[in-house]
C-alpha positions as CSV (number, residue, x, y, z in Angstrom):
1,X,0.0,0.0,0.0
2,X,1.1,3.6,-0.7
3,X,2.4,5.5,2.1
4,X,0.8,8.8,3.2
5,X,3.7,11.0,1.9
6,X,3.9,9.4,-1.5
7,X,0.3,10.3,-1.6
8,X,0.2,13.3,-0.2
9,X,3.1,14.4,-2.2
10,X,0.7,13.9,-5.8
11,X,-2.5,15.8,-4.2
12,X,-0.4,18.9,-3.1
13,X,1.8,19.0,-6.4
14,X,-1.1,18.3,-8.9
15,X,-2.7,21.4,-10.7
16,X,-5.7,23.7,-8.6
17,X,-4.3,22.1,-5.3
18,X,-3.6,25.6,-3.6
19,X,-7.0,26.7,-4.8
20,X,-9.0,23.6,-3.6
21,X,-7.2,24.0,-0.9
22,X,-7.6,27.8,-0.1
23,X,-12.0,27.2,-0.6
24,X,-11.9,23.7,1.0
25,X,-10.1,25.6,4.1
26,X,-11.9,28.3,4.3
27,X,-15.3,26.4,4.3
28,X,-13.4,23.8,7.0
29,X,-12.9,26.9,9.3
30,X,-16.7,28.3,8.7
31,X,-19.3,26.5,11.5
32,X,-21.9,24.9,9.4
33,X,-20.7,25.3,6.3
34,X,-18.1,23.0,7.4
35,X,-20.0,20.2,7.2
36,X,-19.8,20.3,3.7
37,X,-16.5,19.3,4.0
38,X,-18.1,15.4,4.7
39,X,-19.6,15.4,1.7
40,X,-16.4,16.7,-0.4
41,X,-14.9,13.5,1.4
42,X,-17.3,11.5,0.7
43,X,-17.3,12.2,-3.3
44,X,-13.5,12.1,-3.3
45,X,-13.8,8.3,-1.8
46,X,-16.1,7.5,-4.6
47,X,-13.7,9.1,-7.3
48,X,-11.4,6.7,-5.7
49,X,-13.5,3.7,-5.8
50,X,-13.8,4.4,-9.6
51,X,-10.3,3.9,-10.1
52,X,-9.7,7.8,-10.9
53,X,-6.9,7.9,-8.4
54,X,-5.8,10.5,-5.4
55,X,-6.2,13.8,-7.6
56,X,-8.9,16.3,-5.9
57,X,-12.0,17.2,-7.8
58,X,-12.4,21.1,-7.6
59,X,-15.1,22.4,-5.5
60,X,-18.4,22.0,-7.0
61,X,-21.8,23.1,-5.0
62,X,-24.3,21.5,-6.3
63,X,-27.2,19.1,-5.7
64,X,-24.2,16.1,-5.9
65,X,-22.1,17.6,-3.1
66,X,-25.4,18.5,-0.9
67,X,-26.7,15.0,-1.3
68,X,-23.5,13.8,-0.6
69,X,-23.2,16.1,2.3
70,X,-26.3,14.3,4.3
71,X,-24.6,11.3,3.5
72,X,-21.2,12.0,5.4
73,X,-22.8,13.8,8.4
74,X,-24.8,10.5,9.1
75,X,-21.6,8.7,9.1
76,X,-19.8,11.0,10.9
77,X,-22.8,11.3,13.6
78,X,-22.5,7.3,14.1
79,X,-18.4,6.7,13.4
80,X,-17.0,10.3,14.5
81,X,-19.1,12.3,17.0
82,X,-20.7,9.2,18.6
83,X,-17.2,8.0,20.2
84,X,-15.7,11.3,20.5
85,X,-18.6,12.0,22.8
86,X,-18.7,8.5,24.3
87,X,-14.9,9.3,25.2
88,X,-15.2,12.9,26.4
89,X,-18.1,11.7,28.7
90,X,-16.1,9.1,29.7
91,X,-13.2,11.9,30.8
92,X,-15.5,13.9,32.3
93,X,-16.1,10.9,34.7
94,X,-12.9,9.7,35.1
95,X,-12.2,13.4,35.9
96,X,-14.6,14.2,38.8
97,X,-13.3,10.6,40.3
98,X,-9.6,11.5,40.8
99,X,-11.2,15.0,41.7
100,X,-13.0,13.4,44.4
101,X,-10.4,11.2,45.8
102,X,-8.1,14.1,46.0
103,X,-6.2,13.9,42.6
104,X,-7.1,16.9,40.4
105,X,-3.9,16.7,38.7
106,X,-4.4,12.6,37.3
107,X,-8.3,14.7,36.8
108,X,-6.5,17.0,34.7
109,X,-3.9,15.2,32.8
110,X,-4.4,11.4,32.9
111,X,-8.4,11.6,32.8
112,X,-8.6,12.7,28.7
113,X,-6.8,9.1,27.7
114,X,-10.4,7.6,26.4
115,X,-10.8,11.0,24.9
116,X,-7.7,10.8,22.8
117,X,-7.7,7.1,22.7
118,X,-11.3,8.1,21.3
119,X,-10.7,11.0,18.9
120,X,-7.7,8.5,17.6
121,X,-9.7,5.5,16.8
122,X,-12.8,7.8,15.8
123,X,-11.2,9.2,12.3
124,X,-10.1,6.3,10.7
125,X,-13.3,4.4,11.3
126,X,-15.4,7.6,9.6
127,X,-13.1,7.1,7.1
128,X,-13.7,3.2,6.6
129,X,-17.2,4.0,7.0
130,X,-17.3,6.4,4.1
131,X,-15.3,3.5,2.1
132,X,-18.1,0.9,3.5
133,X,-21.0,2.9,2.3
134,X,-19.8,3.4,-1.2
135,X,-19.3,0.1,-1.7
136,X,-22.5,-1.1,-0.7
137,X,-24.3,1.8,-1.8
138,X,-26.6,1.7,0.7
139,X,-27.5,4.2,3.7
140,X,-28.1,1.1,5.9
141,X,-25.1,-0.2,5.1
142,X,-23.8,2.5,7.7
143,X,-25.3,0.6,10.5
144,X,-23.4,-2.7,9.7
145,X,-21.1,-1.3,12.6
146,X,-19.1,-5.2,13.4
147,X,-17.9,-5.3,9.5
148,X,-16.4,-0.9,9.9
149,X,-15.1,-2.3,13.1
150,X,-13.3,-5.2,11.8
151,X,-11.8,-3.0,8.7
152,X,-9.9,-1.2,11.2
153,X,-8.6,-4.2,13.2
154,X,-7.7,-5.7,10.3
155,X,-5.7,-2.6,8.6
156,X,-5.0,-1.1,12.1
157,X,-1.1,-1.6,11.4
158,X,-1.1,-0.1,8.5
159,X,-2.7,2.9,9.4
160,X,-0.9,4.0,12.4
161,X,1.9,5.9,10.7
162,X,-0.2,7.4,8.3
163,X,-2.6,8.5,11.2
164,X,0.4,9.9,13.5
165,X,1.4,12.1,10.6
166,X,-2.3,13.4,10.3
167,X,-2.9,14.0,14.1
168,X,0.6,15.5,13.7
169,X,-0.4,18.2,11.2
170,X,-3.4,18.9,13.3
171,X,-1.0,19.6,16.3
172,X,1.5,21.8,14.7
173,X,-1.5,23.7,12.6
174,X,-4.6,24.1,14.8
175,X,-4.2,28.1,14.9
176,X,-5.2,27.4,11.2
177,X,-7.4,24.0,11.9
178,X,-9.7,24.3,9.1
179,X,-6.7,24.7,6.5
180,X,-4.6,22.7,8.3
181,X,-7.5,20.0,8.3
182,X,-8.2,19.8,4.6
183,X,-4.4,19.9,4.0
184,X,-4.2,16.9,5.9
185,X,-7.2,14.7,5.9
186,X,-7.3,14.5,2.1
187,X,-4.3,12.0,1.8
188,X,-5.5,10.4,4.6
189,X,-8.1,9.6,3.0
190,X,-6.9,8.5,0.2
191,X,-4.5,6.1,2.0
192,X,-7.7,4.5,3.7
193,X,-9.8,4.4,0.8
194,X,-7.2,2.9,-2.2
195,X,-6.9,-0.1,-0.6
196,X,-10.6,-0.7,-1.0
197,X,-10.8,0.9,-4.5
198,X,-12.3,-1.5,-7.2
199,X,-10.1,0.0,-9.5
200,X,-7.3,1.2,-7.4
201,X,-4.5,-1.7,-9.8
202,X,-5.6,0.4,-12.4
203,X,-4.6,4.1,-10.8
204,X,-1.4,2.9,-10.2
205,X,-1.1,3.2,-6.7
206,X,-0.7,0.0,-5.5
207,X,3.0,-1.0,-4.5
């Protein structure tokens, strides 16, 4: 499989990258409109899964990238939000105990691992998830939670460097998140979804 910088290296070198990327930041930085960024993802996993390779499509608003839009909220609600949240409460607990035994500073260090733990398992699986429902091309294929679940075990390895560089990004660039976000979770999707691409042997970007 391709490694995140070879990938990354052909999106950010191809033709109308700084300009996708200058719209696709600015709308990643806008509450709301930011959303549309799911459904950008979304499309660019299906370019993918027809064998067109990594290059971006430009920014197109239209009915395509609305409908397309619903679609990668409702995975993102079930695959991204959903165990952020599940994690964050779970901090929030683990918090107020060491609080209440007389530990604030394990409440205020030690207490956000099943946030991060959380956050770091939560994008690749929205990722997979995107991959998942294109494949099936079904809406209630997004509920077939055991099979998005077993993707990741199963390619787990393999994503960990490519995730690490991602999170990475984010760390160095989060006075500039949405930028920095687009800049970054483009290749990493494309290093999640080629593997899955029905025509991915013909894109050339198998190793």
């Amino acid at each position: 499989m391709p490694g995140f910088e070879r990938i990354a290296a052909e999106i950010w070198k191809q033709p109308g990258f700084r300009r996708n990327w200058l719209i696709g930041g600015l709308i990643a930085s806008v509450p709301v409109l930011n959303l549309l960024l799911f459904g950008y993802l979304y499309q660019y996993v299906q370019r993918i899964g027809e064998g067109k390779g990594p290059a971006l499509q430009a920014w197109r608003f239209n009915r395509a990238l609305l409908e397309a839009t619903l679609t990668g909220v409702a995975a993102a609600l079930i695959y991204l939000l959903l165990p952020v949240f599940v994690g964050l409460f779970l901090s929030f607990m683990l918090g107020s105990f060491f609080v209440w035994i007389g530990l604030p500073l394990l409440g205020a260090t030690a207490a956000w691992l099943p946030a991060t733990l959380a956050l770091l398992f939560a994008v690749p699986l929205f990722l997979l998830s995107l991959v998942h429902l294109n494949e099936h091309e079904d809406m209630k294929s997004l509920l077939d939670w055991k099979e998005v679940i077993g993707e990741l075990q199963s390619r787990g390895q393999s994503l960990w460097a490519p995730l690490m560089v991602f999170f990475g990004f984010m760390a160095i660039g989060w006075p500039l998140l949405g930028f920095v976000l687009y800049f970054a979770i483009t290749p990493l999707t494309a290093v999640v979804a080629v593997r899955s691409a029905r025509g991915a042997s013909d894109s050339g970007l198998r190793s």
